[in-house]
C-alpha positions in Angstrom: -112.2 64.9 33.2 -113.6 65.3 29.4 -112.2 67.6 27.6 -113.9 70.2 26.9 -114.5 72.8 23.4 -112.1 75.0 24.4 -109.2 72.6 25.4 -109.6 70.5 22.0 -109.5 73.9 20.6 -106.2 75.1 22.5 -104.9 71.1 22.0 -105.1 72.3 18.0 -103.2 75.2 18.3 -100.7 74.0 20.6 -100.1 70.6 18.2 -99.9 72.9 15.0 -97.3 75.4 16.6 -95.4 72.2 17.5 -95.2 70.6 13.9 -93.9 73.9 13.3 -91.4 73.4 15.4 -92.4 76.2 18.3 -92.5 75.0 22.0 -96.4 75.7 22.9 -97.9 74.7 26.1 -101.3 75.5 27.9 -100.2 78.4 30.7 -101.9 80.5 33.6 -105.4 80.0 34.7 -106.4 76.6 32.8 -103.8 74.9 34.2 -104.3 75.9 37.9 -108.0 75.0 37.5 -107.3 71.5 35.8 -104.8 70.4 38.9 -108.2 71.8 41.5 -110.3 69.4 39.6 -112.3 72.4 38.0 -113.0 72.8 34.7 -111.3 75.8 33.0 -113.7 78.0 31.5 -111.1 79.2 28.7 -107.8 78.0 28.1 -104.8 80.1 27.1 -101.5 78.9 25.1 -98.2 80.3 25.9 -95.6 80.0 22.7 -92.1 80.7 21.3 -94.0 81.6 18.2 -93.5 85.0 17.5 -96.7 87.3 17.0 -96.5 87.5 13.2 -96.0 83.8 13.0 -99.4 83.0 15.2 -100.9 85.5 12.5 -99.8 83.8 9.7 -100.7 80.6 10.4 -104.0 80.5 11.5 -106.7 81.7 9.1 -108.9 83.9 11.7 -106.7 85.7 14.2 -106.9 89.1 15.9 -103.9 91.1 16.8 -105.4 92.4 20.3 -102.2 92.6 21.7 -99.3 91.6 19.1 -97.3 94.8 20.4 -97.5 92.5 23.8 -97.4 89.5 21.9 -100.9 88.6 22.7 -103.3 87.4 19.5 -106.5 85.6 19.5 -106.6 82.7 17.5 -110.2 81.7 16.7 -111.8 77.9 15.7 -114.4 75.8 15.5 -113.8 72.3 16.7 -114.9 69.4 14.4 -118.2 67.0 15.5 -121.8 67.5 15.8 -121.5 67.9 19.6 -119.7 71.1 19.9 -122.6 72.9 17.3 -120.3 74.6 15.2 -119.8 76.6 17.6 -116.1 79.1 17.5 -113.7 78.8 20.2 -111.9 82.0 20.7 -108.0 80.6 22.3 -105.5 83.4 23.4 -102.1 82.6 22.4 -99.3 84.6 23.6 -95.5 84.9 22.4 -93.2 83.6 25.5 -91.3 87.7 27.1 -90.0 89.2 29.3 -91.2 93.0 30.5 -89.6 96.5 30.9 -90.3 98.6 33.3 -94.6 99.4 33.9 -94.6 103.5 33.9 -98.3 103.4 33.7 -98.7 100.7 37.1 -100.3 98.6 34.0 -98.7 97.6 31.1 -95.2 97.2 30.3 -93.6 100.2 28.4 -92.1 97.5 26.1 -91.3 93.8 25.6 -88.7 91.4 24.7 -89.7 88.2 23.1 -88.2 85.1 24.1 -87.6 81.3 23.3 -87.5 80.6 27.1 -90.9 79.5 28.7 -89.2 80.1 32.4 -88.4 83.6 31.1 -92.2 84.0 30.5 -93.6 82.6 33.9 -91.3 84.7 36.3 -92.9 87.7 34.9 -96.4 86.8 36.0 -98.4 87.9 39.1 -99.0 84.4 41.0 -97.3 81.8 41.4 -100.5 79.2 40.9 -101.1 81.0 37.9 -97.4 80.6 36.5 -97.6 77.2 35.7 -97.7 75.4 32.1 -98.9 71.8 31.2 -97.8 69.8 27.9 -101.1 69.2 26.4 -99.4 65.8 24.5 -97.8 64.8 27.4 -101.4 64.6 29.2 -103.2 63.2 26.2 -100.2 60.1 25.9 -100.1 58.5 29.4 -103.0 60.6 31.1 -101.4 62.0 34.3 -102.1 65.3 34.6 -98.8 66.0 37.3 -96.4 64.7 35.0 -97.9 67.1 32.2 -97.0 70.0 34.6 -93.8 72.1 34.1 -93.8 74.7 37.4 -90.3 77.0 37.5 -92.0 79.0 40.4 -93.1 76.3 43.5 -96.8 76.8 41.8 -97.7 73.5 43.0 -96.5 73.6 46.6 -98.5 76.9 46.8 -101.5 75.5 44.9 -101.5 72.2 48.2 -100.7 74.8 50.8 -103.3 76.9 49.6 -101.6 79.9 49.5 -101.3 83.2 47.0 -98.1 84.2 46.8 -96.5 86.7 44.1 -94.1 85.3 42.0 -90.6 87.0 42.9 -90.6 90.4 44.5 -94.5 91.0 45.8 -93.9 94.8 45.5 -92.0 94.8 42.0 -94.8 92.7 41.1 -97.3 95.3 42.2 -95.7 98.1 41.2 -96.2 96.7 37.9 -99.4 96.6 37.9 -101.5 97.7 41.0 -104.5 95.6 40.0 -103.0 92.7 41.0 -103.6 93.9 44.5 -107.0 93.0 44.1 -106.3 90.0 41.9 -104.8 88.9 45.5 -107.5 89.1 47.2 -110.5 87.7 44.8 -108.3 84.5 44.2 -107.6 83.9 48.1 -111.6 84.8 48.0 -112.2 83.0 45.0 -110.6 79.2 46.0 -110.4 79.8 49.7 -106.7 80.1 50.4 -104.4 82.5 52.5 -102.5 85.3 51.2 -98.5 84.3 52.1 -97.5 87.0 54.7 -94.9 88.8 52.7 -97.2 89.2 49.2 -99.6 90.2 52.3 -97.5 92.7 53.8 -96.7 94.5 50.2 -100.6 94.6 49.8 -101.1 96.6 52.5 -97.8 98.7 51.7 -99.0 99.2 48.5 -103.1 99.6 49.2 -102.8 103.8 48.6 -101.9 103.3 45.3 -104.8 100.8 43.8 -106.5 104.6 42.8 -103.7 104.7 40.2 -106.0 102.0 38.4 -108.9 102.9 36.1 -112.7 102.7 38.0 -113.9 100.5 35.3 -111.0 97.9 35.9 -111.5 98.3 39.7 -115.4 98.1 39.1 -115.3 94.5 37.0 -112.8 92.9 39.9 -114.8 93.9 42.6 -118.2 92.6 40.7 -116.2 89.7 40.2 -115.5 89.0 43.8 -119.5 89.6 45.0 -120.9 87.1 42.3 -117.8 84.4 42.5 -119.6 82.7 45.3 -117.1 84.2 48.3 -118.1 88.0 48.7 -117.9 87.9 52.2 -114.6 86.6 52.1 -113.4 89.1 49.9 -114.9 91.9 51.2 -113.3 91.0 54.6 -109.9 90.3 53.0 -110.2 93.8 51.3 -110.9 95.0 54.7 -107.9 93.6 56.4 -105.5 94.4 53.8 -106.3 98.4 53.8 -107.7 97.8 49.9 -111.6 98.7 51.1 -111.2 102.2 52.2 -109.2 103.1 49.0 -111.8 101.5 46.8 -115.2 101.8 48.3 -114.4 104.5 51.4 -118.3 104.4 51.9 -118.4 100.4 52.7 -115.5 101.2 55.2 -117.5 104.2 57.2 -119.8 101.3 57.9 -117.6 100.1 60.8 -118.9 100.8 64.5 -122.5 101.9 62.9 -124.8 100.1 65.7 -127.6 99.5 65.3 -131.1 98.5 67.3 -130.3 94.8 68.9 -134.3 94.4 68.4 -134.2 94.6 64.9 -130.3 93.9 64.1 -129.3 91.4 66.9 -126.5 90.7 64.0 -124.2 94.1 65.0 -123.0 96.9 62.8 -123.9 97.8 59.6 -120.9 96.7 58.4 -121.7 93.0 60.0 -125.0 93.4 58.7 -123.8 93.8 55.3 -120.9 91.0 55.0 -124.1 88.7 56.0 -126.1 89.9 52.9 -122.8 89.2 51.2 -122.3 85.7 52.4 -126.1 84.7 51.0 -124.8 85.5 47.4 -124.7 82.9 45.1 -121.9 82.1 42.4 -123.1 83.6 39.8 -125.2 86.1 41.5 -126.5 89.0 39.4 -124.3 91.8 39.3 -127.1 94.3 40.3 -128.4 92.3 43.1 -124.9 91.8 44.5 -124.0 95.6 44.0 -127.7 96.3 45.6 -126.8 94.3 48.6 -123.8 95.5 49.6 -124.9 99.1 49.2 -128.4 98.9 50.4 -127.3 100.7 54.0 -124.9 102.6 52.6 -127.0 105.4 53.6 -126.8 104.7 57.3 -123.4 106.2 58.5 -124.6 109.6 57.7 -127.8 109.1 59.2 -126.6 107.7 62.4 -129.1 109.0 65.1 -127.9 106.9 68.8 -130.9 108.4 71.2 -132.4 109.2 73.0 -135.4 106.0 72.7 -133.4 103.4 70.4 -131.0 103.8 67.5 -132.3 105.5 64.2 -131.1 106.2 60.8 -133.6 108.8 59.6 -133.6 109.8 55.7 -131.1 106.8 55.5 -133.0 105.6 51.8 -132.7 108.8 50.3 -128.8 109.7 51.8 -128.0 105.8 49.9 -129.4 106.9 46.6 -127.0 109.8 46.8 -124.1 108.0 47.5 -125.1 104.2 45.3 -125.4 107.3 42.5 -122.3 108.6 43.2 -120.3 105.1 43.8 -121.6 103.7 40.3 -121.4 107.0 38.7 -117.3 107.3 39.9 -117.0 103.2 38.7 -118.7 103.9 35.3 -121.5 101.6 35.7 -123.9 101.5 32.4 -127.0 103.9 32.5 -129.4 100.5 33.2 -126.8 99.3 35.8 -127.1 102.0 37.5 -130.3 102.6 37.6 -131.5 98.9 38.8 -128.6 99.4 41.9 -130.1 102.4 42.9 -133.6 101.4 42.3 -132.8 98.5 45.0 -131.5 100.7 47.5 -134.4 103.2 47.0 -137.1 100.8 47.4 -135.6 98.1 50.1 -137.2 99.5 52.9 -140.5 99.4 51.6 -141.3 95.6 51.8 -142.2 96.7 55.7 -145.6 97.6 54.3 -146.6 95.3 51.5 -149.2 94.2 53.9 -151.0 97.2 54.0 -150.7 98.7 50.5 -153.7 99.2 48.6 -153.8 97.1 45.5 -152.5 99.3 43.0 -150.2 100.2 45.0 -148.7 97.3 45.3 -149.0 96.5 41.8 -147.0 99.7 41.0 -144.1 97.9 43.6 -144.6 94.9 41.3 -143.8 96.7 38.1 -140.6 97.9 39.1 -137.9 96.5 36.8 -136.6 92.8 37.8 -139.0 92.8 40.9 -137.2 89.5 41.5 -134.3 90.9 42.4 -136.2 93.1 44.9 -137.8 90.3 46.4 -134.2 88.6 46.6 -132.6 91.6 48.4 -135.3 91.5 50.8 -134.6 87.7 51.6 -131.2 88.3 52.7 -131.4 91.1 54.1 -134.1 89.6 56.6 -132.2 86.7 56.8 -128.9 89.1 57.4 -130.8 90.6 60.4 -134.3 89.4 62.8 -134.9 86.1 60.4 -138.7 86.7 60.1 -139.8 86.1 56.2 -143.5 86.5 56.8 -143.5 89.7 54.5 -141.3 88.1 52.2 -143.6 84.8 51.6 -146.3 87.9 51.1 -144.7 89.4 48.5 -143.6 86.7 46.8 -146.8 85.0 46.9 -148.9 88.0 45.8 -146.5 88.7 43.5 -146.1 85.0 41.6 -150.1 85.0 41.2 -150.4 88.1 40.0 -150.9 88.0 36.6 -148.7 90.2 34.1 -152.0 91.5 32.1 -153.5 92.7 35.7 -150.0 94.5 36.9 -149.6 96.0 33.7 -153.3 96.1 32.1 -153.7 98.2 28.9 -155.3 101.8 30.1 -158.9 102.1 29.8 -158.6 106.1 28.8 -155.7 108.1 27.4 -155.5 111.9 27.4 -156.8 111.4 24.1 -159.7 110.2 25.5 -160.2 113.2 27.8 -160.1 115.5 24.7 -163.2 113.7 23.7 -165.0 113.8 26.6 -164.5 117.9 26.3 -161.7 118.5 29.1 -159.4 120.9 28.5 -155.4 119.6 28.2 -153.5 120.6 31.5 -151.8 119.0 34.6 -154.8 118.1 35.6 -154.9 115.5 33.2 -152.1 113.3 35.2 -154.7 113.7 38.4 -157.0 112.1 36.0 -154.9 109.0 34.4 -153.6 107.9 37.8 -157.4 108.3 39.2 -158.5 105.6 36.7 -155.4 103.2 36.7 -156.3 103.1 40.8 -159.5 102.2 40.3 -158.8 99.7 37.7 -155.7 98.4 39.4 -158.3 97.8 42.3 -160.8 95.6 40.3 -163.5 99.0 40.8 -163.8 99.7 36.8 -163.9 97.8 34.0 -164.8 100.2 31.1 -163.8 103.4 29.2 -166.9 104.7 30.1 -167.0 103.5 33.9 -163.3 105.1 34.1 -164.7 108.1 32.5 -167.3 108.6 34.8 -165.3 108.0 37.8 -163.2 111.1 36.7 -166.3 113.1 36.0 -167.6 112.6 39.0 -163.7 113.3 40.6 -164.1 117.2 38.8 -165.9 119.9 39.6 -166.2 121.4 36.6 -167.1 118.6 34.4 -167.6 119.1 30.5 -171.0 120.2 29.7 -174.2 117.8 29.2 -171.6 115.1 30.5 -174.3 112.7 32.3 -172.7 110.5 35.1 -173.6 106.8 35.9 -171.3 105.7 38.9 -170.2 101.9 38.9 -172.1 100.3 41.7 
């Protein structure tokens, strides 16, 4: 595997520490990754270095953490192939912790000299191993550059998440790692080992301890990592879902009509959607998919005739507005998810919209996204894409300048003709976009006709020739 920026950045720090005389090794994350045959995308040093030290010796640091022992170390590799580009390494002082009163950070810390001190204190145990960078670069076997105090490697070929130590002092400590748990077993396809699994569930109540915006980022990690439906089925059967997203969990035992949604409940329906997300998946889209029927639980009408969910759009607006609103979502975050929930259902009549209006459905933001939640939620559900090939075509030889042409009048323009401001003039504007949306006008004057002739009290001496 070529080595990457960021490792020949982390290999610099970790050799200058060294000539220092400070044990430095790569730890957590990076090192898992490299023994899967992945490529880390960041690599963090672990160091008997003490925080002030790491300051001192590196020209551009920042203290993010020094009170933890945690300080960014920042550099920019030499050679033309990595573009000058800075490297930002996190390089942490080897500790052990005190007690966590907040269920996130340690209330203190005790440095230490003793890497196997530091690793015991982590969350997992294939994240508490540490590799000897000079080791690997001298005879190239990555196992031998592996130091693992706590069975990280029998885990990592068992495929198995297990909590280093204690699982419930370990998530006591910080309830987050709860749903760390589940996004790795998620993330690489492993188990979670019975007894981490069993303080998990013992445990799930109090993952509302943790801020919504650190909730918020690992769940959107877990829909666009590639394995949402795996997640969202391990945070199902660990008791996690209905403390974090009650709403997803009311979707259980929803039916709904076999004609349409031969697939089963909502809830099935929607851990289909999930499964159709791609690594890397926007955030929006993935957030839009697995709250587009979030609205159907509450509108659950069973008969008599077949199965309906009546109002169910406007009920999910409510709640994706409350759900993002309660996980701090930005302003334009929210507003795209609930813009995909709100307009989902409307793809059923693309085929019979006029024009414009289906030129108006074109303009909304990121229509591709749109289009995309309609895919797999057909695909989640009957399988037939005719109205998606529709849209998509119509919308992919549409040009820009005709979805979005320039107005041919303004109220401005109104004023000149002699009409008097008012709400009428709104009537007036949206009469002439339809009309040229359509292809019927062409012209200020055709579009000012076309409202003269809408009015029936138009300005005086106004004289009226009607496109033909």
């Amino acid at each position: 595997m070529p080595e990457t920026p960021a490792q020949l950045a982390a290999e610099g720090i970790v050799d200058r520490l060294r000539a220092a005389g400070y044990q430095a090794y790569f730890a957590g994350g990076c090192v898992r990754d490299m023994l899967l045959g992945h490529d880390p995308a960041d690599f963090d040093v672990a160091t008997s270095a003490r925080p002030d030290t790491v300051l001192a010796m590196f020209p551009r640091t920042f203290p993010v953490g020094a009170r933890f022992g945690v300080v960014l170390v920042c550099d920019t590799p030499p050679g033309p192939e990595h573009d000058g580009r800075e490297i930002v390494t996190e390089v942490a002082t080897f500790r052990s912790d005190t007690a966590y009163s907040d269920g996130r950070r340690p209330d203190s810390v005790r440095f230490s000299d003793s890497a196997q001190e530091d690793v015991i204190r982590r969350d997992f145990t294939i994240n508490g191993m540490l590799l000897d960078p000079q080791v690997l670069r001298e005879n190239g076997n990555l196992s031998a550059a592996v130091l693992d105090y706590v069975g990280g490697r029998t885990d990592l070929n068992g495929r198995l998440i297990r909590a280093i130590g204690d699982p419930g002092t370990r998530f006591a400590e910080d309830k987050l790692r709860m749903l760390r748990a589940v996004r790795f077993a998620a993330r690489f396809d492993f188990d979670i080992e019975s007894e981490t699994e069993a303080a998990i569930r013992r445990f799930a109540p109090d993952i509302r301890q943790v801020s919504c915006e650190r909730i918020r980022d690992e769940l959107t990690r877990m829909l666009t990592e590639g394995r949402a439906r795996r997640a969202f089925e391990l945070l199902d059967h660990t008791g996690l879902l209905r403390e974090v997203l009650p709403e997803i969990d009311r979707m259980h035992g929803v039916q709904q009509p076999p004609e349409y949604h031969p697939e089963g409940d909502v809830f099935a329906h929607t851990m289909m959607l999930l499964e159709q997300l791609p690594a890397g998946a926007a955030p929006t889209l993935a957030w839009g998919a697995l709250l587009h029927d979030v609205g159907k639980p509450a509108t659950f009408q069973p008969g008599p005739g077949r199965i309906r969910f009546n109002g169910h759009v406007e009920v999910g607006v409510r709640i994706a507005e409350d759900i993002t609103r309660r996980l701090r979502f930005s302003n334009d975050e929210t507003a795209q998810i609930v813009s995909l929930v709100e307009n989902h259902m409307r793809f059923g009549d693309v085929e019979k919209m006029k024009p414009s209006t289906l030129k108006r459905f074109f303009r909304l933001h990121d229509f591709a996204e749109h289009l995309a939640l309609h895919r797999i939620d057909v695909l989640s559900s009957h399988g037939d894409l005719s109205l998606y090939e529709f849209a998509k075509s119509r919308f992919e030889a549409t040009p820009e300048h005709e979805v979005r042409p320039t107005p041919l009048i303004t109220g401005r323009d109104l004023i000149d003709a002699g009409y008097q401001p008012g709400p009428q003039f709104k009537e007036f504007l949206a009469l002439a976009e339809d009309a040229q949306l359509e292809g019927r006008i062409h012209t200020r004057e055709e579009a000012l006709d076309l409202v003269k002739a809408h009015t029936s009290t138009p300005p005086p001496g106004y004289r009226v020739e009607l496109p033909k």
